[in-house]
N, C-alpha and C positions, 0 to 999 in steps of 0.2 A: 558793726559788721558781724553776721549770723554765717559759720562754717559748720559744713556736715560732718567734720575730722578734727578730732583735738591737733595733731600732730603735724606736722612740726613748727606752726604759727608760733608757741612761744621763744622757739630758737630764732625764728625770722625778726621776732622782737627785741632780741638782745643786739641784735644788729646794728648797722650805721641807716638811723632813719631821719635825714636832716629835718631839723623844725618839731620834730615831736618831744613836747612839753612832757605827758607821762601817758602812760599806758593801761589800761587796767586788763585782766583775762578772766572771763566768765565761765564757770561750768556748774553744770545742776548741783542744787540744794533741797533740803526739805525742808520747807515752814509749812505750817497749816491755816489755810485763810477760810474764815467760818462763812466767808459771802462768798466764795465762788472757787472753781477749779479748772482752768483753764488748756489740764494736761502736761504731759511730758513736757522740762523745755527744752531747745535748742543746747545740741552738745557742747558748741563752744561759741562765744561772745567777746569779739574784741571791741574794746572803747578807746579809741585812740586821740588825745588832744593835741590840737597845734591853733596857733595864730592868725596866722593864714590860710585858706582856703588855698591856694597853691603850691602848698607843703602837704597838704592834706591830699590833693590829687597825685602828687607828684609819689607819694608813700604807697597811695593803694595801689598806684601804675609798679612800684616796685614789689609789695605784697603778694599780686598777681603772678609772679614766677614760682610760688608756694602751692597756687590751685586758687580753685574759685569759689568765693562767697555764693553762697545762695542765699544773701539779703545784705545790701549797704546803703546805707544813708549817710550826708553832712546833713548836721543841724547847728546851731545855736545855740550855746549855753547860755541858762541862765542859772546860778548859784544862790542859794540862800542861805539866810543865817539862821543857825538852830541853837538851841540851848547849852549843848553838850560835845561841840564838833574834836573827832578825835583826828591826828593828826597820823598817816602812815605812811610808814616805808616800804619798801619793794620788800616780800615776800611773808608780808604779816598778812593773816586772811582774816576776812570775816563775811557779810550776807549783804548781799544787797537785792532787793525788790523791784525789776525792770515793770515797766507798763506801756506801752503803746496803744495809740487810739489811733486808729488807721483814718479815719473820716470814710468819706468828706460830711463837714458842717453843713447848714445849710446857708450861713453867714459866718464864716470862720474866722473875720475879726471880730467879732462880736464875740462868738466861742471863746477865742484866747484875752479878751479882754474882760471876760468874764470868767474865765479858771483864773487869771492870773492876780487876778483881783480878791477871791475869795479863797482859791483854798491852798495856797502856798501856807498861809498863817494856820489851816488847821491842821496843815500835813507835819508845822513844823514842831507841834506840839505831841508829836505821837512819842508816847514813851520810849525813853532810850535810842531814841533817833540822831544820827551822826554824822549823817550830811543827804544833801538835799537839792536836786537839780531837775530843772525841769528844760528839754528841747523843744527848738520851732525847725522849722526843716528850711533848707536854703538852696539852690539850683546848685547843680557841682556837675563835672562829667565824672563817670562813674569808669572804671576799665571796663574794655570789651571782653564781651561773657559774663560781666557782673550781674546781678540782678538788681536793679536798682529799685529802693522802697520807697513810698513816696508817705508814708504815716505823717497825719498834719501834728502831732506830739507823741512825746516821748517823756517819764519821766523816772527817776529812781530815788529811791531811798536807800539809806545802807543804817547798818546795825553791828552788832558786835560778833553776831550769832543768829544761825537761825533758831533758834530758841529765842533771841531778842525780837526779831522780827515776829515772832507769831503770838509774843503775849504782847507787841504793841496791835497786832492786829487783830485779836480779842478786847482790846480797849475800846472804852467808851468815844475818844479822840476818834475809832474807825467808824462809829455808828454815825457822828456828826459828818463826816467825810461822804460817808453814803447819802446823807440826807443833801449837801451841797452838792452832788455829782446828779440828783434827782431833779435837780434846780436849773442847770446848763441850759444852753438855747440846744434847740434838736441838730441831731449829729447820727449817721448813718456809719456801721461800717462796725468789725470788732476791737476790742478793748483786750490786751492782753493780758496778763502777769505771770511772772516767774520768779521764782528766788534762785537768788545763785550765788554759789562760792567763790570769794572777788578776792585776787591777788594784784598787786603792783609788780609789773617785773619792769618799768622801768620808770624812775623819776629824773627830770631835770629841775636845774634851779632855775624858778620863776626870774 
């Protein structure tokens, strides 16, 4: 979820939000990426995890008395395993690397059957990399006034620093990245990225 106001979403998160696993809150960072710049990013990023897809509805319908998103999606996780995964708690920061690929494919399981196939394994080798997720997007009703996003993936990377992030992203690991991202089946629409400074403000036990 993309809001135009940092404030007062992280107070709405300490809140009673049944079903929400953990939380993360996004706000701009600076890493340097030698292959592209995609601008300003969005002032505030909530990632909210739950189980169910009608906990998830049922949260952003609560959300919504805070003000309104101007971008929300549910999607699908999927997790991978990396070499190095660091384990945190609510209020320990570091970087993470949002990307979005809006589409549309032109055969979009082929698309994902084809990123998912190849570059999870080189994404997961990028120096100093500490977790690793990539989304598929799923039908959900969205609250009235939302703006509902429809991007066919979504993926991030997180780090310790944006200093960590921009010497894995001067890595040879990102040139190989670039070379499999040349390879995809064709795909219309823009690709985004943004770094951003990532807090827990709330965890559950799994």
């Amino acid at each position: 979820m993309t809001f135009d106001h940092p404030a007062p979403w992280e107070d709405a998160l300490r809140g009673e939000l049944p079903g929400l696993r953990r939380a993360h809150v996004y706000t701009p960072d600076r890493a340097r990426d030698p292959c592209l710049d995609d601008g300003p990013p969005p002032p505030l990023v909530l990632q909210l995890y739950f189980n169910r897809l009608p906990a998830l509805e049922a949260a952003a319908s609560a959300l919504r008395a805070f003000g309104r998103a101007s971008e929300a999606q549910a999607m699908a996780v999927r997790a991978y395993s990396v070499p190095e995964p660091v384990s945190r708690g609510a209020g320990q920061p570091y970087c993470t690397y949002l990307v979005a690929y809006e589409g549309p494919a032109e055969d979009e399981a082929a698309w994902h059957a084809r990123y998912l196939a190849h570059h999870p394994p080189l994404m997961a080798r990028l120096p100093g990399i500490r977790e690793l997720e990539i989304y598929t997007r799923v039908e959900w009703v969205a609250p009235p006034g939302w703006q509902a996003s429809h991007c066919m993936q979504r993926n991030k990377v997180a780090f310790d620093s944006a200093a960590a992030l921009t010497a894995a992203l001067h890595s040879p690991v990102r040139q190989a990245m670039r070379a499999d991202y040349a390879r995809l089946p064709p795909f219309r629409g823009a690709v985004r990225h943004f770094a951003m400074a990532t807090r827990v403000v709330q965890a559950a036990a799994d």
